[in-house]
N, C-alpha and C positions, 0 to 999 in steps of 0.2 A: 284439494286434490292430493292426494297420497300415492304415488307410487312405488312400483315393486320390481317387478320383472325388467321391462325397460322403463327408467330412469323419465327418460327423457319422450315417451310417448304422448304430445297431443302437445307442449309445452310447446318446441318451436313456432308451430299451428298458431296457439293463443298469442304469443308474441308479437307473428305478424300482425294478425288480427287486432291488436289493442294498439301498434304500431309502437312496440319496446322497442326500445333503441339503446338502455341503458341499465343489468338488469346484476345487483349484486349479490350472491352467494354465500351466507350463512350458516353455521352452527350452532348449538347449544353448546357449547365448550370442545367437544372429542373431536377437533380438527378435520373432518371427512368433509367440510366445503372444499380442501385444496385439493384433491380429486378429482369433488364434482363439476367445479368450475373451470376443470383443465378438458374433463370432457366433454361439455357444453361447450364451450367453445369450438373444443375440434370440430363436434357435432355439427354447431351452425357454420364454421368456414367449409363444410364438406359438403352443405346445402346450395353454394355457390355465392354466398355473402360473403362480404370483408368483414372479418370478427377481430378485436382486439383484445385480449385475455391482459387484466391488471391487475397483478398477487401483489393488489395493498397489503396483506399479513404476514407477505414474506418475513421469517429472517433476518436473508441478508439482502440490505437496501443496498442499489443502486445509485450509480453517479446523476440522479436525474432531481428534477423536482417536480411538483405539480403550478410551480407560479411563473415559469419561463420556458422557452422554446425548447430547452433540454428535455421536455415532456414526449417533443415529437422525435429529436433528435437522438434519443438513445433508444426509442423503436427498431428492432433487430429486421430480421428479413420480413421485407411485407409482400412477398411470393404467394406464399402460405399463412396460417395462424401468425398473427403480427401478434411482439410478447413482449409485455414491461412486468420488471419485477418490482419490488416494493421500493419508493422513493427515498432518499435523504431524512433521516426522522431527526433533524437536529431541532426540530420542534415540534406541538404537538400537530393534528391533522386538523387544514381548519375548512370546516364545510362549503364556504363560499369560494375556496381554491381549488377544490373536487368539482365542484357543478361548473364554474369556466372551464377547467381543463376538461370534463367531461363532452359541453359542448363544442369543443374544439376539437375533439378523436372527432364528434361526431358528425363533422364536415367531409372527414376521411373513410372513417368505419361507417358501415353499417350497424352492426351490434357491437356494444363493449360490454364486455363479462368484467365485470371485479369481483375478487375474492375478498370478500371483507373480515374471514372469522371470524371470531363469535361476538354473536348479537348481546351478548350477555356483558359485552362491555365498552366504554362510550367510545372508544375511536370504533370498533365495529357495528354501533349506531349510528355516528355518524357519516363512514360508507356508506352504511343501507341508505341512511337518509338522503345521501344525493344522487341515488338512482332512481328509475321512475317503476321498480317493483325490483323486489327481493325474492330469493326461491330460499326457502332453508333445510336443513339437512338434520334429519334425525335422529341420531344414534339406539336402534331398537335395544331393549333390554337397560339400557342405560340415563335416557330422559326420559323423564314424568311427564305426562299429560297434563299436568297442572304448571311444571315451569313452561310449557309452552302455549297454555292457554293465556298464561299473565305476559310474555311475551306476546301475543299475538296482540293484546290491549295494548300493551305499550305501541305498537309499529300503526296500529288502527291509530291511536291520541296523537301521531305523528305524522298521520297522513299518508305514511307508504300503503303502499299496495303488496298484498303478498301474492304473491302467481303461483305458488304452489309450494308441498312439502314433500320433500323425498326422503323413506324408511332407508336408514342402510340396515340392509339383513347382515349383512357381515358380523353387525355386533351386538347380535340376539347371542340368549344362551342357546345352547345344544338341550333339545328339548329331551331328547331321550338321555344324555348325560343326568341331566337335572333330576329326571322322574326315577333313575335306577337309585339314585343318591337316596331319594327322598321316602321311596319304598324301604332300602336299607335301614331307614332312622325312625320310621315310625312301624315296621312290620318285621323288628330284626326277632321277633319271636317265631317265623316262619323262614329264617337263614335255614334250618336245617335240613327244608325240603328240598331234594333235585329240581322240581321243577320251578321253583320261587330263583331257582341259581340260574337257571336255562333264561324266564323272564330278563332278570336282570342286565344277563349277556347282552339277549336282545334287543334292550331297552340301548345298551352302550354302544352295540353296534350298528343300529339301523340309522342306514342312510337317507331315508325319507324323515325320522324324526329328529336327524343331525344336522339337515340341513344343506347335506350331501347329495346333490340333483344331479351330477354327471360321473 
């Protein structure tokens, strides 16, 4: 599943339906899971569930851990989006301390989002790995269908389940940027003409080919 426009169309839906309870968020490196997983979340606590957003790749860790009651305890306000930041890393992440603490939110929450960052390395493997599906987040213009097809092998030899992949358009090129540039360098024997100059404008300022929808 690839989407565009909204993010998050049919996702929630499949969720309930498969009965995710635990669903972690992923990149290929360009950090746009910390985003997606802030809006997902909101998304699903605005559906009328209890959702708990956990930015495993935060940064800056927090006074908590994933192997004692400090897990529940430094949980901010559970009104609304209940929010832990990234735990104590005074060691590395160990998988079997995620999936207890995981099923202990989820005595509480309803859905818990983790942001796991990228899957491209093993503590962000091992996030995914103790969720029961992963969404991941594609950076257009910038990841190869090929690092995510060997990605996709690896999380399949793993067992997870991937629930979907979301394009950021954000970080496609400017298509009419790109196309003025590339007429420039291979047709600069036609620079002299007005209207080859007019194109070009064209090319740099339309907003349907830039990507510019509003």
């Amino acid at each position: 599943m690839i989407v565009t426009r909204d993010p998050f169309s049919g996702l929630t839906t499949m969720l309930e339906r498969k009965a995710v309870s635990s669903l972690a968020v992923a990149d290929l490196g360009g950090g746009s899971a910390a985003w997606v997983s802030k809006a997902l979340a909101a998304r699903l606590q605005s559906l009328g569930g209890t959702t708990l957003m956990v930015g495993l790749a935060e940064q800056s860790p927090a006074a908590w851990s994933l192997d004692d009651i400090s897990a529940h305890t430094a949980i901010g306000d559970r009104s609304g989006l209940a929010y832990l930041g990234a735990p104590q890393q005074d060691r590395p992440l160990q998988l079997n301390s995620l999936v207890q603490a995981l099923l202990r939110w989820q005595q509480e929450f309803s859905t818990v989002v983790v942001h796991a960052g990228s899957a491209l390395d093993e503590r962000g493997i091992l996030a995914i790995s103790g969720c029961q599906g992963v969404l991941l987040v594609v950076d257009g213009g910038r990841d190869d269908e090929e690092k995510l097809e060997r990605l996709k092998i690896r999380l399949n030899h793993q067992g997870v389940v991937l629930m979907g992949v979301i394009l950021n358009r954000s970080a496609l090129p400017a298509l009419g940027r790109e196309l003025a540039s590339s007429l420039s360098r291979r047709l600069c024997w036609l620079s002299h003409k007005s209207w080859f100059g007019r194109l070009q404008i064209w090319l740099r300022e339309s907003r349907f080919l830039n990507g510019r929808w509003s």
